[in-house]
DOGU-304492 format. One record per atom (N, C-alpha, C, O, CB): atom name; y, z, x. Coordinates in steps of 0.05 Angstrom, whole numbers, plus 5000, padded with zeros to 4 digits. Glycine has a CB too. Layout:
N
  atom    yy    zz    xx
    CA     Y     Z     X
...
END
This chain:
98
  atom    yy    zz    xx
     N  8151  8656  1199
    CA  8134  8672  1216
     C  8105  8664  1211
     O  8100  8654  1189
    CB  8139  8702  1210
     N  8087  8667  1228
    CA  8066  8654  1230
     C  8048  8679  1225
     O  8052  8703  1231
    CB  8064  8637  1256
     N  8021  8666  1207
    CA  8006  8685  1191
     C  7989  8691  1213
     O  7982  8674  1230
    CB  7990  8676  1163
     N  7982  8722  1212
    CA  7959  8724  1230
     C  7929  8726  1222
     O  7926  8726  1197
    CB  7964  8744  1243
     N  7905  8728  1237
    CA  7883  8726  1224
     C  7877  8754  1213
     O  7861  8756  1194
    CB  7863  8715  1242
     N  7888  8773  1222
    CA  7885  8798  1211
     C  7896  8800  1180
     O  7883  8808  1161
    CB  7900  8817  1229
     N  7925  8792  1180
    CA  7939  8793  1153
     C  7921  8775  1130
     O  7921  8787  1108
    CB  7972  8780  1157
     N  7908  8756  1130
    CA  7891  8738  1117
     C  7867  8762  1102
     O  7862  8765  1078
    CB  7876  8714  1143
     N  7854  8783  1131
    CA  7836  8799  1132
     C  7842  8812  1111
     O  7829  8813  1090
    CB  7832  8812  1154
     N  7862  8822  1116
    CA  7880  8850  1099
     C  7874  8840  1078
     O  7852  8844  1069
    CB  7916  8856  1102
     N  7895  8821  1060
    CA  7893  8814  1032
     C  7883  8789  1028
     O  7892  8768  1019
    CB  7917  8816  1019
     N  7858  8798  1039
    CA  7829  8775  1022
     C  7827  8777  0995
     O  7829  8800  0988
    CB  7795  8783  1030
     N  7824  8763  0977
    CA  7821  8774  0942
     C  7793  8746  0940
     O  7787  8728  0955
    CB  7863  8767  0910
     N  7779  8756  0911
    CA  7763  8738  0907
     C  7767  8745  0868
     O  7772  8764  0853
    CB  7732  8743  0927
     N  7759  8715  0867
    CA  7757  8720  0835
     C  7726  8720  0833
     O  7710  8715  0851
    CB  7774  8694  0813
     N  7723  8727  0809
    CA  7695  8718  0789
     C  7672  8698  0802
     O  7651  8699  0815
    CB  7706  8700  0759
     N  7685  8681  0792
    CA  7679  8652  0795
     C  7674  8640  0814
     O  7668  8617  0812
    CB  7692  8639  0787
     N  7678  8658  0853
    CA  7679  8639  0873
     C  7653  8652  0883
     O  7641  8639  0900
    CB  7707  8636  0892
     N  7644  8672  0878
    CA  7622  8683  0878
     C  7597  8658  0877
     O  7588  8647  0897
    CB  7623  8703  0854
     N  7592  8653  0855
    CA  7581  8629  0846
     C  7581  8605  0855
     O  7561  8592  0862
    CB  7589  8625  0828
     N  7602  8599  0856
    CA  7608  8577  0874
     C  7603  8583  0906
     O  7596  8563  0919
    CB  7638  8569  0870
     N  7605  8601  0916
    CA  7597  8600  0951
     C  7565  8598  0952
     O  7551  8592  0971
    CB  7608  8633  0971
     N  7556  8605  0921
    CA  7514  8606  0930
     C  7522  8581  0925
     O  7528  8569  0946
    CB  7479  8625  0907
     N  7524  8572  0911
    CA  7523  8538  0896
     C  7526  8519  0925
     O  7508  8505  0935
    CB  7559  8529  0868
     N  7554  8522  0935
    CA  7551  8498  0956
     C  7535  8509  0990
     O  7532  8496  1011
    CB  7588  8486  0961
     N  7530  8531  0984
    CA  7509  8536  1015
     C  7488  8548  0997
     O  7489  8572  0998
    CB  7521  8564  1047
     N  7478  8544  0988
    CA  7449  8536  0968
     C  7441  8567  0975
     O  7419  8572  0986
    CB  7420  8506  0983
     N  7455  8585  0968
    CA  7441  8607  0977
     C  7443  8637  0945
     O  7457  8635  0925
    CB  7459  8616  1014
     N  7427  8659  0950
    CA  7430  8669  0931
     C  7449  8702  0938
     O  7438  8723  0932
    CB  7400  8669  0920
     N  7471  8702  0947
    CA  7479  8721  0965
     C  7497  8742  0936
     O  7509  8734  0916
    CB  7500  8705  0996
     N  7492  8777  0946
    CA  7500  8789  0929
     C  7530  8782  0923
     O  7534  8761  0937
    CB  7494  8813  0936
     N  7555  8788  0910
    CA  7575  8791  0904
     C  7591  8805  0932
     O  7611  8798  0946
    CB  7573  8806  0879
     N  7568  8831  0934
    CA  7577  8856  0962
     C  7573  8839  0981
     O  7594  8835  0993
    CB  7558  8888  0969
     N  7551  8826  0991
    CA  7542  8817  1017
     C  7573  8792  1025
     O  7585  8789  1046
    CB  7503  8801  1015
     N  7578  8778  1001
    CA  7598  8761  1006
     C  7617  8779  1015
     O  7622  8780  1039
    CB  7606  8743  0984
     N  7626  8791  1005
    CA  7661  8811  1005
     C  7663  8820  1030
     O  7684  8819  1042
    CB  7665  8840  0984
     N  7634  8834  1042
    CA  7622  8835  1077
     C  7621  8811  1093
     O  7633  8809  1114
    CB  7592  8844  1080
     N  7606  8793  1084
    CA  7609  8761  1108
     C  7632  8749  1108
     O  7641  8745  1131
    CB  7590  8734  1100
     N  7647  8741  1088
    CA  7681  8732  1088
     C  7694  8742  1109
     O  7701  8727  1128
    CB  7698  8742  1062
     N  7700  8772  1110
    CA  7722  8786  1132
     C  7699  8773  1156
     O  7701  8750  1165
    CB  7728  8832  1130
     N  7678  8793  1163
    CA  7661  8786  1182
     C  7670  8755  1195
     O  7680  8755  1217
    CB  7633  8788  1170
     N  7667  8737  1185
    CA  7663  8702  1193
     C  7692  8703  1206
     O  7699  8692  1227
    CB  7660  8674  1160
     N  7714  8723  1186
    CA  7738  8706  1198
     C  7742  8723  1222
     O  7752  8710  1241
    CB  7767  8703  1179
     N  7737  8750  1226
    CA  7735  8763  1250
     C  7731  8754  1275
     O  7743  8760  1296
    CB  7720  8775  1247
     N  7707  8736  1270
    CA  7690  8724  1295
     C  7708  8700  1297
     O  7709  8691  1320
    CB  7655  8717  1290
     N  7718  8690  1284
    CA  7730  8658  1284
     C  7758  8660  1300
     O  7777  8673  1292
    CB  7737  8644  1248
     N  7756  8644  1324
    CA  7780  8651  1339
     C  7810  8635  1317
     O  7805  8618  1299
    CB  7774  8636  1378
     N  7830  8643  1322
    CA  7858  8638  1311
     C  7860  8611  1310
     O  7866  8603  1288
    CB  7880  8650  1327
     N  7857  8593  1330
    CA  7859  8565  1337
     C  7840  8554  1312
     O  7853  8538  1300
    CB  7847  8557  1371
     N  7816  8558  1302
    CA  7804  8544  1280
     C  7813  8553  1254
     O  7803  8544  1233
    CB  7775  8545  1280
     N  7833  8572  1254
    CA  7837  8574  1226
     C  7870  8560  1225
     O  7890  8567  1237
    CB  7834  8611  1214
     N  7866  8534  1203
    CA  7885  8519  1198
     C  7901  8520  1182
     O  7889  8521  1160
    CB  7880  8505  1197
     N  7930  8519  1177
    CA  7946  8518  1150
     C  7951  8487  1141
     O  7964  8472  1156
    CB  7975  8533  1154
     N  7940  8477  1117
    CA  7938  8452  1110
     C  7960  8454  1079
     O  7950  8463  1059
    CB  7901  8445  1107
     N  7977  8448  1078
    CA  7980  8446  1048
     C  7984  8481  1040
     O  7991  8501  1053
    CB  7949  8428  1033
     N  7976  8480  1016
    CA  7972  8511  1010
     C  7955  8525  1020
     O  7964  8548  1020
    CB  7969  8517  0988
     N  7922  8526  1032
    CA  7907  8524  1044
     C  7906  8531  1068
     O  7917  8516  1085
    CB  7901  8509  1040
     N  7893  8552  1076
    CA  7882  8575  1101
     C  7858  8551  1099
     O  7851  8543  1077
    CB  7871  8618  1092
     N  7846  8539  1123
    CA  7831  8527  1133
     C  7813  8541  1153
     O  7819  8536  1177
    CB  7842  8509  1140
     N  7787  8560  1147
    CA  7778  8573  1173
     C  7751  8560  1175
     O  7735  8561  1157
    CB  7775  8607  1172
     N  7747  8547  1198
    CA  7727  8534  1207
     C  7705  8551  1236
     O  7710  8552  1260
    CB  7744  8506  1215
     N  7681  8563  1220
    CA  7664  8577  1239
     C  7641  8555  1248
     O  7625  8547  1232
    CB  7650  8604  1223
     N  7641  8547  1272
    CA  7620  8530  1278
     C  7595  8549  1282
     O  7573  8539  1278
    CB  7626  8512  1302
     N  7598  8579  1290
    CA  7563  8583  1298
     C  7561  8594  1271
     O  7556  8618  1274
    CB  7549  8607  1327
     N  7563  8588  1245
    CA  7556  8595  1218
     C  7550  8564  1209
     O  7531  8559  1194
    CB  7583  8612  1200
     N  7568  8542  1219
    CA  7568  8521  1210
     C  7584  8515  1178
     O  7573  8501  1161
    CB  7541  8516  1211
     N  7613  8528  1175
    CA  7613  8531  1144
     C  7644  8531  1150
     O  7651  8532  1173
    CB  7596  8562  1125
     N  7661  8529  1132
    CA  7690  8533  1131
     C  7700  8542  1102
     O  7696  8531  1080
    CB  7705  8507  1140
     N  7711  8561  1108
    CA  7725  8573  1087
     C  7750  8570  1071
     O  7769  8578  1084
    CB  7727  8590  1093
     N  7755  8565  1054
    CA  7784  8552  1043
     C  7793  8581  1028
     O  7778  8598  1018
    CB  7781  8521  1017
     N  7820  8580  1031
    CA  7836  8612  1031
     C  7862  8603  1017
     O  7873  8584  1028
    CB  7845  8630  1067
     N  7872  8612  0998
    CA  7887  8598  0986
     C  7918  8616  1002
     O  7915  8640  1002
    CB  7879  8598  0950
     N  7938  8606  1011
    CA  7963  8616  1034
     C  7982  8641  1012
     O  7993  8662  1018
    CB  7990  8580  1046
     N  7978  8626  0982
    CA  7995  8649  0972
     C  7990  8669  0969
     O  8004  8689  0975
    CB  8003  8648  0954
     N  7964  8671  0956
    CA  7953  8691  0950
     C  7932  8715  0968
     O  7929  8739  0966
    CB  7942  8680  0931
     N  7918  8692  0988
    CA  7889  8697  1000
     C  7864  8696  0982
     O  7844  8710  0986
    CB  7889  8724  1010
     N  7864  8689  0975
    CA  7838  8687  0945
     C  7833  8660  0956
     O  7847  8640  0958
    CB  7849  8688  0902
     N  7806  8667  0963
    CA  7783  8653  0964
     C  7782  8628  0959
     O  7806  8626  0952
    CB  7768  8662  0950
     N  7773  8601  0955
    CA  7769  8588  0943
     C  7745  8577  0939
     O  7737  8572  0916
    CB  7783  8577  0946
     N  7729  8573  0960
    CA  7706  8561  0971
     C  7699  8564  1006
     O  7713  8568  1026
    CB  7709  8531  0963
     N  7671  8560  1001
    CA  7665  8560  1028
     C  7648  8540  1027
     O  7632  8539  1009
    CB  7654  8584  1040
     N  7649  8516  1051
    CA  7633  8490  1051
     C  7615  8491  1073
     O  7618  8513  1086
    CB  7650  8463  1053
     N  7597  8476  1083
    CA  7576  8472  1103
     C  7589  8457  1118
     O  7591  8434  1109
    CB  7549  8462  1095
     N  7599  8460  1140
    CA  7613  8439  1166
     C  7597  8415  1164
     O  7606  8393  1160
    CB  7611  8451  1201
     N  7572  8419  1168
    CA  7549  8392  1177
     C  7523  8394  1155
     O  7516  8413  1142
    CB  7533  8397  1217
     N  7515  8372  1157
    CA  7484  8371  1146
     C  7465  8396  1147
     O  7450  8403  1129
    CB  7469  8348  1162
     N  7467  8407  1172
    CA  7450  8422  1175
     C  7453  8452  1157
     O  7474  8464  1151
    CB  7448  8424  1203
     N  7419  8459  1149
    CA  7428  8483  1134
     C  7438  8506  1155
     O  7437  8510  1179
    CB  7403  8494  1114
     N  7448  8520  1127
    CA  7467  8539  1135
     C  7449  8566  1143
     O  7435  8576  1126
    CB  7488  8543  1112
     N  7452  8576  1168
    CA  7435  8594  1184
     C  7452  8622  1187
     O  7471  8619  1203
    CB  7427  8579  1214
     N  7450  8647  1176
    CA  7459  8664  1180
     C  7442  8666  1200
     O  7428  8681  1187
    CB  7464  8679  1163
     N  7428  8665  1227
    CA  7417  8680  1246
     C  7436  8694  1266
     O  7431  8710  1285
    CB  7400  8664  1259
     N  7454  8686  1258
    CA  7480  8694  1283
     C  7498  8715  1274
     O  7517  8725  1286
    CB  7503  8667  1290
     N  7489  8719  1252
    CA  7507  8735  1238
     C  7494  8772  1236
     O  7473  8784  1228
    CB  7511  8717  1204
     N  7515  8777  1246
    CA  7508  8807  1251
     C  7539  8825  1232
     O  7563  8828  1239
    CB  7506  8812  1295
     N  7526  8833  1211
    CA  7552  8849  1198
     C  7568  8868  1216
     O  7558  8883  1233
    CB  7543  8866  1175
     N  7584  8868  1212
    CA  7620  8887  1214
     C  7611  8910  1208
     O  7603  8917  1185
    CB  7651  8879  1190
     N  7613  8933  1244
    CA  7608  8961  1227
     C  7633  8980  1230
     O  7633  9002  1219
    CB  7580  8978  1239
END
């Protein structure tokens, strides 16, 4: 049966450590909370078709964020989030989940 983007939503988990790592590779200084809010948010907006199953790996690719998110299939825990392109990474589009 095929995962939906909601169920992903549902049991998102994050460890410690990816915290850190999501300022690290989008150069940014973002709270712990603000992540745990933009994560669901990104995948919300991200239609079904860009989020990929690769391997063990939830593949969600947001182009108007410019960033993709790696989601680990067993668990949902987090792994990283990368910059699609060169260009920096622009929350202007980003309007939080109320």
């Amino acid at each position: 049966m095929p995962i939906t983007k909601q169920q992903i939503i549902d049991n998102i988990c994050y460890t410690d450590l990816v915290f850190g790592r999501i300022n690290k590779k989008l150069n940014t200084c973002y709270s712990k909370e603000f992540i745990q809010t933009f994560i669901p948010d990104i995948l919300r907006a991200t239609p079904e078709e860009l989020i990929v199953k690769s391997g063990k790996n939830y593949y969600v690719s947001n182009n108007d964020n410019n960033i993709r998110i790696t989601i680990n299939s067993n668990n949902y825990r987090v792994i990283t989030v990368d910059k699609i392109d060169k260009k920096c990474v622009s929350l202007s589009n980003y309007k939080p989940h109320k």
